[in-house]
C-alpha positions in Angstrom: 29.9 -25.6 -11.9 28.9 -25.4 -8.1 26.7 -28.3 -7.2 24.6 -27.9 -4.3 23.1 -30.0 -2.5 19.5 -29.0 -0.7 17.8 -31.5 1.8 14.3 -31.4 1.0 13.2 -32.5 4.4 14.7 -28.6 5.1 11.4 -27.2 3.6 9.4 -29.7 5.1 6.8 -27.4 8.5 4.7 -29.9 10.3 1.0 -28.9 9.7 0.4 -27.9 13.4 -2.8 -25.8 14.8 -0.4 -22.3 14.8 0.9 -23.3 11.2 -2.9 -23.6 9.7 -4.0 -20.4 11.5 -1.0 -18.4 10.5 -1.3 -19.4 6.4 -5.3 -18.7 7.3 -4.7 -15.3 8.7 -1.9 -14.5 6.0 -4.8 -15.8 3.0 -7.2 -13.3 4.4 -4.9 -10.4 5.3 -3.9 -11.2 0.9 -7.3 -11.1 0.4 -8.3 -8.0 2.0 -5.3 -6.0 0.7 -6.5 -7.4 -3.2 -10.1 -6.5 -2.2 -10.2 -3.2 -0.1 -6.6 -1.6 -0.1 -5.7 -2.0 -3.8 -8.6 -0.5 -5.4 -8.6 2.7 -3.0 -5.1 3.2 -3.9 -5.9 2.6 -7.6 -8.5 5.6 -6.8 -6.1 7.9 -4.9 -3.4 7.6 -7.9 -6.1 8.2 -10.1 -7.0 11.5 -8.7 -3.6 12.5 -8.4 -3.4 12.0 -12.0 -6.1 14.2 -12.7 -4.6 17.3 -10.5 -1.6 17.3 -12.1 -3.2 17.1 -16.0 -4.9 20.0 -15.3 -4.4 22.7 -17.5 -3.8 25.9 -15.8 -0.6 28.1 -15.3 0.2 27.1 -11.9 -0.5 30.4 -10.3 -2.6 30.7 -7.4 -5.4 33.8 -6.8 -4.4 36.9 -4.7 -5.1 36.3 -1.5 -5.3 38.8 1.1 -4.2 38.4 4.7 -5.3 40.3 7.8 -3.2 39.9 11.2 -4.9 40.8 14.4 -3.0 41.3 17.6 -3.0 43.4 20.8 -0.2 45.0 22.6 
């Protein structure tokens, strides 16, 4: 078996002002996407769902079409 050998000191990011506001922004931007973008998708798919169990025959109403135009 392959043994590998990992230097932990490799995973190791000194805690610097940029550091703590990039994992800050990344929490909220998580949060926002579990709070706002999630459940509007969960809505959207939802509707979707709903067109397509509809139970018609799939044909659309006559529809009649009137072109203008000058010479």
């Amino acid at each position: 078996m392959l043994a590998m050998s990992v230097d932990p000191e490799f995973f190791l990011v000194p805690l610097t002002p940029v550091v703590g506001i990039s994992v800050a922004a990344a929490f909220i931007a998580a949060v926002y996407v579990l709070a706002v973008v999630l459940p509007r998708l969960k809505r959207i798919l939802n509707a979707s769902r709903a067109v397509k169990n509809r139970d018609d025959d799939g044909e659309l109403p006559p529809v009649s079409v009137v072109v203008c135009s000058h010479a």
